[in-house]
C-alpha positions in Angstrom: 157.6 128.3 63.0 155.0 126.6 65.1 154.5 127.1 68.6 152.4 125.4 71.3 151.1 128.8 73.4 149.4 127.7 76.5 146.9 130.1 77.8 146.0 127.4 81.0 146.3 123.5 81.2 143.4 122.5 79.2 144.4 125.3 76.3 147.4 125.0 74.6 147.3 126.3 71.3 149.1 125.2 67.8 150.1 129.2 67.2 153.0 130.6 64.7 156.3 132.6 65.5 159.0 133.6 64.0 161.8 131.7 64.5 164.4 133.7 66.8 167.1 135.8 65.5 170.4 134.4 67.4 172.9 137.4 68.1 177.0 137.0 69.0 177.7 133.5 71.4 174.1 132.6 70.7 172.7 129.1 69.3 169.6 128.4 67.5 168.5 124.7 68.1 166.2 123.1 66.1 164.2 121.3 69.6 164.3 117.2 68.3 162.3 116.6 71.9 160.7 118.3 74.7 159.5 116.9 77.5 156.6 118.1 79.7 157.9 118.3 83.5 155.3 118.8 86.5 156.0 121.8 87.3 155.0 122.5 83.2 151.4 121.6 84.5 151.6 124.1 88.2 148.4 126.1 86.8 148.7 128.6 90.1 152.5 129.3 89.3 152.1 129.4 85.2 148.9 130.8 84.4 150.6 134.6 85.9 152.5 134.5 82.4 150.3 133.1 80.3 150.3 133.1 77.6 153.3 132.4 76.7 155.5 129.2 75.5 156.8 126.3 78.0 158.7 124.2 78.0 162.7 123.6 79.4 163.9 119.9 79.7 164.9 119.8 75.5 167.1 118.4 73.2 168.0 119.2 69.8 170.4 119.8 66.8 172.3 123.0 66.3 170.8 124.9 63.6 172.5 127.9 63.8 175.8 128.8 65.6 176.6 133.0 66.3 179.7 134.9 65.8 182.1 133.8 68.6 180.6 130.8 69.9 183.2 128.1 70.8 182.7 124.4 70.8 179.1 124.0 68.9 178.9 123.6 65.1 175.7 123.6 63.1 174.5 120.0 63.0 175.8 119.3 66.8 173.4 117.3 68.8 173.2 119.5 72.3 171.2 119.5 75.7 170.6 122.1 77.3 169.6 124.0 81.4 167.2 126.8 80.7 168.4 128.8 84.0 172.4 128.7 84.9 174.4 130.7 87.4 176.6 133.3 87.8 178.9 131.2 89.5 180.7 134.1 91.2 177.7 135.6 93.7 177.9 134.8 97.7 175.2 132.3 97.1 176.9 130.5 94.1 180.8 130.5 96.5 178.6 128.7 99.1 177.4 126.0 96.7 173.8 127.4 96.4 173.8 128.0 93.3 170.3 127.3 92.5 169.7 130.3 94.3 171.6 133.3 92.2 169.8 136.0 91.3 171.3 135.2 87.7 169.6 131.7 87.7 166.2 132.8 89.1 165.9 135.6 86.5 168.8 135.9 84.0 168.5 133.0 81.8 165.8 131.5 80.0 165.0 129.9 76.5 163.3 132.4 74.0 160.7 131.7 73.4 160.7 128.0 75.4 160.8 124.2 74.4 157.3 123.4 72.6 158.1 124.4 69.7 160.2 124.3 66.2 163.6 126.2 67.4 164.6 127.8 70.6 167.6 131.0 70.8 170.0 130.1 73.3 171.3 132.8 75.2 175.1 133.2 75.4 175.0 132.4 78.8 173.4 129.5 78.5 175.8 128.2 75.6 178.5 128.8 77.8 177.4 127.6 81.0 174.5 125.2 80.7 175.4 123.7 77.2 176.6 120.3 76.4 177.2 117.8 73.3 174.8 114.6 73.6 176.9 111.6 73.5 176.4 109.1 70.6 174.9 106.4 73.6 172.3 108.9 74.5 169.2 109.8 72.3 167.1 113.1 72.2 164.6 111.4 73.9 166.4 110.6 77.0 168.7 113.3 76.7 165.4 115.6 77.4 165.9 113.6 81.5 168.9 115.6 81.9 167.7 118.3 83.8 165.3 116.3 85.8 167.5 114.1 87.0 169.9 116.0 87.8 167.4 118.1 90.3 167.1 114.8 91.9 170.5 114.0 92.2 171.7 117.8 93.8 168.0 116.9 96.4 169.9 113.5 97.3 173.1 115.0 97.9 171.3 117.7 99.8 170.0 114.9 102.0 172.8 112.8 102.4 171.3 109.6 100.6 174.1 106.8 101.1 175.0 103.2 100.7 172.6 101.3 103.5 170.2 104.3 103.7 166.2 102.9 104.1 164.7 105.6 102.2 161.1 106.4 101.9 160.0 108.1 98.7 156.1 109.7 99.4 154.6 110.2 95.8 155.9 107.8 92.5 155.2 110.3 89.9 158.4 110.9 87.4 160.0 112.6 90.0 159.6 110.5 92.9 160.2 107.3 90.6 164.1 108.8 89.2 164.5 109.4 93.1 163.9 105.9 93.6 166.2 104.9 90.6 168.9 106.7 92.0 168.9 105.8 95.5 169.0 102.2 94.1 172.2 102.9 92.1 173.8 104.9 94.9 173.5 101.5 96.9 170.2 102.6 99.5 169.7 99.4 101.6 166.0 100.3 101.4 164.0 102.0 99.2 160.1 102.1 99.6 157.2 103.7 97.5 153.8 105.2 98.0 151.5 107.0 95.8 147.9 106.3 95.2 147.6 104.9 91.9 148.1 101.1 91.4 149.5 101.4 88.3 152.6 104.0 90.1 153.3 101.4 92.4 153.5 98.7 89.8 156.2 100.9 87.9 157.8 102.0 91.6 158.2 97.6 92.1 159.0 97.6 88.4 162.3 99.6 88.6 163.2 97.7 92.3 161.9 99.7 95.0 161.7 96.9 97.6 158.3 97.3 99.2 155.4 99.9 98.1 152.7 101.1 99.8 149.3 102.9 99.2 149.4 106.3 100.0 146.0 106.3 101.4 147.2 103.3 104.3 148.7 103.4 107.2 152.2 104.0 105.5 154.1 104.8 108.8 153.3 101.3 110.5 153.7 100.1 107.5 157.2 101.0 106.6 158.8 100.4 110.4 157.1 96.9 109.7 159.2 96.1 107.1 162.1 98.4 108.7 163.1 96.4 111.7 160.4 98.7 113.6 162.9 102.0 112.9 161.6 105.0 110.8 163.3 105.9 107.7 167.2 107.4 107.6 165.6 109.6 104.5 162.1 110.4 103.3 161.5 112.4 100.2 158.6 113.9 99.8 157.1 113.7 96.1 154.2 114.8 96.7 152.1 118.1 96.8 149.7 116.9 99.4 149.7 118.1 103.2 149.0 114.2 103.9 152.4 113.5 102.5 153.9 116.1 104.9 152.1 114.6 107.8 153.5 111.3 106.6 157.1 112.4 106.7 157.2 113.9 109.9 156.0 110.6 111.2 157.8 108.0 109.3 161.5 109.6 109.7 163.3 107.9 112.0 165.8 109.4 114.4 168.7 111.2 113.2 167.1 111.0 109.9 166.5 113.6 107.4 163.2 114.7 105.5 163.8 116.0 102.2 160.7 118.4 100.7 161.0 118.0 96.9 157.5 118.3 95.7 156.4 122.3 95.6 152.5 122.8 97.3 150.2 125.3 95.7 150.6 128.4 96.3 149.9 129.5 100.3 149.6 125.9 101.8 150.5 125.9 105.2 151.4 122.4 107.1 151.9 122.3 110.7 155.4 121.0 111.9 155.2 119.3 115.3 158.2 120.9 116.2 159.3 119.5 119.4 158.8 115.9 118.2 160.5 116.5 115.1 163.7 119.1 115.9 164.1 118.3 119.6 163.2 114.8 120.5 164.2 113.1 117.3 167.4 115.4 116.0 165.6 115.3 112.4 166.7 117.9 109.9 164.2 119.5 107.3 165.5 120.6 104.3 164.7 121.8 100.4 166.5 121.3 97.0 165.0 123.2 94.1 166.4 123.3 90.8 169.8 122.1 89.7 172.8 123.4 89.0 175.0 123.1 85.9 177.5 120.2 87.3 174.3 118.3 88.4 173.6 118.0 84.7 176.5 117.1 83.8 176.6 113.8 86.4 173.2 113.6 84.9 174.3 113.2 81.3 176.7 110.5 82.3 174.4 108.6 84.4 172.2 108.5 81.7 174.9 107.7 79.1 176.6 104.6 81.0 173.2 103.6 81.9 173.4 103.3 85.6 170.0 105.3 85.3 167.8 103.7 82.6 165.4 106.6 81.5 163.8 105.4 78.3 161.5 103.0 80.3 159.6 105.8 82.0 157.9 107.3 78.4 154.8 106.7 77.9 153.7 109.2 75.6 155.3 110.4 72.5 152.9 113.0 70.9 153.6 115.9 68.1 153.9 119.3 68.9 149.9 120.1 67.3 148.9 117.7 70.7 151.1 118.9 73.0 147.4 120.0 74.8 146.7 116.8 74.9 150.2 115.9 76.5 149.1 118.6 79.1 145.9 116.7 80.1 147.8 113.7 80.4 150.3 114.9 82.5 147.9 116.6 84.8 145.8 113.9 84.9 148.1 111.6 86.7 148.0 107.7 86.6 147.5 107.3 82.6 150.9 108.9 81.7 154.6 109.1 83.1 156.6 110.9 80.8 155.1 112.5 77.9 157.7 114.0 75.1 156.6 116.5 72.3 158.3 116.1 69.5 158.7 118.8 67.1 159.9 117.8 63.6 156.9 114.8 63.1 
């Protein structure tokens, strides 16, 4: 089968593979989409492995069920998590399950989601498997897992109805983050990012005010915020300027939510006293997402209280999927870019 093997961000090769050999509880899926996610394009965290095949937010039709497997038949349309947990660890009792030493290291796709068919461990058939409903396409069932990391970050930091909520950074991330906190009923939801054509989309989908990231965002957002900081900011993007911003522009009793990952050893200072003492503001992370996050994922996306197939702009075949890398990592020109496989 054919492969995209990426050996850095501006080299991904067309390469052949043998398709996988699927062994008792296993699935092969022939991959109908793929979509490239940002952390696909994290160079400092990726290039360790390389080469090796990407790819994890994928969709596709089963091609090839193993002995034992229950609930998938050949020809099922499925989704799929690459990582689940253990669900019976300390971390995964305490509802951190993104955490388990299953998830971080366990589970993966062989040999990853550019390219023809992908093995599905038995593990992940049982845990992190799931029929795509007739409403939902391959294309927009490949949002699963990415939205549902943004949905288990918003429930980490308590978005509710009436929240003002300050999203730093509109890529694809920061952009479902301010889908959802419209559909959860935020009474304010504002933008930044840099590029004109992010905050177009960011007014496009209803965020209420944007702002360039490169203004004075914190006057800016208490101007149009009754003079108050924000209940919730979410920060979106890998910049220490975008850290800076957060501790400023959270409000009292607020929370700041750190979503985007930095490059490897970037250190921001905290003004700790302002932020922990004088304003009661809590810090906090969410990485990953755990199996029931996709599956509230799946559903947003298949009554359409989050609309997903407005935010692709690129549908390439798998012999450009380098070119779908220099889009992605090149920002502004692209949103999000799905491989497909089969054309």
């Amino acid at each position: 089968m054919r492969v995209a093997m990426y050996y850095n961000n501006r080299d991904v090769r067309l390469e052949e593979m043998k398709i996988p050999e699927i062994g008792p509880g296993e699935l092969l899926v022939q991959i109908f989409a793929s979509s490239i996610c940002g952390s696909d394009i994290m160079e400092w965290y990726r290039i360790k492995r390389a080469p090796l095949v990407l790819g994890h937010e994928i969709a596709g039709r089963v091609a090839k069920a193993g002995e034992g497997v229950a609930g998938f038949h050949e020809g099922d349309r499925v989704v799929a998590t690459h990582h689940v947990p253990c669900f019976e660890c300390s971390y995964c009792r305490s509802g951190h399950e993104t955490v388990c030493d299953t998830l971080l290291s366990g589970t993966h796709f062989d040999p990853g989601g550019f390219c023809e068919y992908v093995r599905l461990p038995a593990v992940n058939v049982e845990r992190g498997t799931w029929l795509i409903p007739d409403e939902v396409t391959y294309e927009t069932a490949t949002f699963v897992e990415p939205l549902a990391c943004v949905l288990r970050g918003q429930r980490t930091a308590g978005v509710k109805p009436g929240a003002s909520v300050l999203v730093l950074g509109s890529g694809i991330s920061g952009l479902l983050h301010v889908k959802l906190a419209l559909a959860e009923g935020a009474g304010m939801v504002v933008a930044t990012d840099l590029s004109k054509e992010r905050l177009a989309l960011a007014r496009q989908y209803g965020a209420h005010h944007t702002l360039p990231a490169d203004s004075d965002v914190v006057q800016a957002y208490k101007k149009n915020n009754h003079g108050r900081g924000a209940d919730v900011v979410i920060v979106c993007a890998a910049a220490e300027a975008a850290y800076r911003q957060a501790f400023q522009a959270v409000g009292r009793g607020g929370v700041i939510l750190l979503f985007a990952p930095t490059p490897a050893d970037t250190a921001v200072p905290v003004p700790l006293n302002d932020i922990f003492w004088r304003r009661d503001v809590t810090v906090t992370t969410s990485y990953a997402a755990s199996p029931a996050d996709c599956v509230a994922a799946l559903e947003l996306i298949r009554s359409a209280r989050i609309k997903v197939d407005d935010m692709i702009t690129h549908r390439l075949g798998l012999a450009d999927t380098g070119e779908g890398f220099r889009l992605v990592a090149g920002g502004a020109s692209s949103l999000k870019v799905i491989i497909k496989p089969q054309e």
